[in-house]
C-alpha positions as CSV (number, residue, x, y, z in Angstrom):
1,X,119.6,84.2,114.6
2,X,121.3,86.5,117.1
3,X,122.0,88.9,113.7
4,X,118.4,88.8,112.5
5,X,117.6,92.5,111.2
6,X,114.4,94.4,112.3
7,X,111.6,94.6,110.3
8,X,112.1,98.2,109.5
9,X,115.3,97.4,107.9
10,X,114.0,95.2,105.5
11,X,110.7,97.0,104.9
12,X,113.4,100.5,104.0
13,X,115.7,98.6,101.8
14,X,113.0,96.6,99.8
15,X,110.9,100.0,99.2
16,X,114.7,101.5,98.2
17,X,115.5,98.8,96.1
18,X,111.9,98.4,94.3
19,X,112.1,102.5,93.8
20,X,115.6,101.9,92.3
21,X,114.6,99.6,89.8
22,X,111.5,101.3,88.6
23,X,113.4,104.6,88.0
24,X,115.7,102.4,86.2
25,X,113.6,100.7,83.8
26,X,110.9,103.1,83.7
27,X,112.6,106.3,83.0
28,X,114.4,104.6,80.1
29,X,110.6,104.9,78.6
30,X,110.2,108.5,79.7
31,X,107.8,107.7,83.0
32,X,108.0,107.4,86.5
33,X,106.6,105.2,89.1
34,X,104.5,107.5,90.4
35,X,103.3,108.0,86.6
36,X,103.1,104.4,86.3
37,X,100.7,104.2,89.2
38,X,98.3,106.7,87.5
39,X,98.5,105.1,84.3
40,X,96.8,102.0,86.0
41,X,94.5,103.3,88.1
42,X,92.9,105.5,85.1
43,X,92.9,102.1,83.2
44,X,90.8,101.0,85.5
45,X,87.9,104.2,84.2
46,X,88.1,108.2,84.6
47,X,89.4,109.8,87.8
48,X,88.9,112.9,89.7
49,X,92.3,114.3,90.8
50,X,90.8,113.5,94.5
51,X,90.3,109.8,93.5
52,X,94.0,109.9,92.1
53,X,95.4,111.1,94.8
54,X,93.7,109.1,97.3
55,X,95.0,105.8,94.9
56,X,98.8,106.8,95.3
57,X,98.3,108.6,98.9
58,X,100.9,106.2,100.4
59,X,103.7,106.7,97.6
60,X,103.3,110.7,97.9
61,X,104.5,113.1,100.2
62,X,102.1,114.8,100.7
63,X,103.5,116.5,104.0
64,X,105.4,118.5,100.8
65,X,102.6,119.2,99.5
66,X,103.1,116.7,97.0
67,X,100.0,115.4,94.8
68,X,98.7,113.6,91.8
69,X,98.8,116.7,90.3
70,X,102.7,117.0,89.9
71,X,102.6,113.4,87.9
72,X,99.8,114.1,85.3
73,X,101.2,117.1,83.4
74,X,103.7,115.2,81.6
75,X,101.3,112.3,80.3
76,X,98.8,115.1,79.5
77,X,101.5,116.7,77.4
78,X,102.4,113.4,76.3
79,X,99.2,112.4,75.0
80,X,99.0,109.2,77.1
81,X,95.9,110.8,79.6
82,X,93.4,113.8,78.9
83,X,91.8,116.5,80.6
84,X,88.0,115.7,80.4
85,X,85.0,117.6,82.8
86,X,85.0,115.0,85.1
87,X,88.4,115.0,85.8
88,X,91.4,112.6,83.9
89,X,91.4,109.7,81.7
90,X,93.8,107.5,79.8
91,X,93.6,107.6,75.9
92,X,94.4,105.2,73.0
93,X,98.1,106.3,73.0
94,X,98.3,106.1,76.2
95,X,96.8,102.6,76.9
96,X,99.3,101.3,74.2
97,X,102.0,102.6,76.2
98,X,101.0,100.9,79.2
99,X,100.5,97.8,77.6
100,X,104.6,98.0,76.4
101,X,105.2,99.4,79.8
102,X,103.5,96.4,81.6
103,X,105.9,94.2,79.7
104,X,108.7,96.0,81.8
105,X,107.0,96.2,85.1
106,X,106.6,92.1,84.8
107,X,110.0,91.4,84.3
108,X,110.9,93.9,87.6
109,X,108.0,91.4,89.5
110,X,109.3,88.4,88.4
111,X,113.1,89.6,89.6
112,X,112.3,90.5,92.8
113,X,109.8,87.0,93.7
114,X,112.1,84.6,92.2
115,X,112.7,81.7,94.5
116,X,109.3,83.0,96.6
117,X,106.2,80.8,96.1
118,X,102.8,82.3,95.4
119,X,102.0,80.7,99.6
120,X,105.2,82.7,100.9
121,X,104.5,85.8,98.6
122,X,100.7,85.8,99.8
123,X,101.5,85.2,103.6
124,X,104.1,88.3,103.5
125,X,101.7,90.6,102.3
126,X,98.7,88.7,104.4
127,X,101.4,89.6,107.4
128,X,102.5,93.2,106.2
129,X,98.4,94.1,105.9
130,X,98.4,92.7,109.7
131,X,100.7,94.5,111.1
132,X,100.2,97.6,109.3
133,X,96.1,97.3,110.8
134,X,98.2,96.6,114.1
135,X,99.8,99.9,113.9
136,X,96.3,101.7,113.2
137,X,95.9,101.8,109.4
138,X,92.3,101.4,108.1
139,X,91.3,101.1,104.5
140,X,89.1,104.0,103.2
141,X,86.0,102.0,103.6
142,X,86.7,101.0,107.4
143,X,87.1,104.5,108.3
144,X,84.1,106.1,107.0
145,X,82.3,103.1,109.0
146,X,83.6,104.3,112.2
């Protein structure tokens, strides 16, 4: 394929695209990806606004200044995630809007793999985590190590 596109290209317009459609679906419900994000990691237990921000690093622009910080005040005025001691955490109201908001999310995942089998969706991203190694990115745990 003398007209293949660089990887670049596709790597842009698929992160585009996949913004696009979550500030689509997801604002119609009053949240936005980045909101999203938080949503599931505190799911997952109570977060410091350090662990937050370390779990949506690669979405934030943080050259700006941008932090976790900037996405929480709406779901704490919202009700959907609370101030405790320890840092944040995602109550009742809030863990039965994710649940309806899930819903949504699924139906934007199932959009963009149709046609791709679970080996070709698992080998892109097997790939993706290569080269992205290649070019010098370590997780958190590989970096303390060194």
């Amino acid at each position: 394929m003398t007209d293949q596109r660089p990887i670049g290209f596709w790597l842009k317009l698929v992160d585009r695209l996949i913004d696009e459609r979550f500030a689509l679906t997801l604002e119609e419900h009053g949240v936005t990806r980045r909101q999203w994000q938080l949503l599931n990691v505190l799911a997952r237990g109570n977060a410091t606004v350090d662990a937050l921000n370390a779990a949506v690093e690669p979405f934030l622009a943080v050259d700006d200044g941008e932090s976790a910080d900037d996405h929480l005040a709406e779901l704490v005025e919202s009700g959907w995630v609370a101030v405790t001691p320890s840092g944040y955490e995602l109550t009742e109201h809030g863990r039965t809007a994710l649940t309806g908001l899930s819903v949504v999310v699924q139906s934007n995942r199932e959009l963009a793999g149709k046609g791709v089998t679970e080996e070709e969706y698992d080998r892109t991203l097997a790939t993706l985590e290569r080269i992205a190694r290649n070019l010098g990115w370590a997780t958190e745990q590989q970096a303390q190590a060194e």
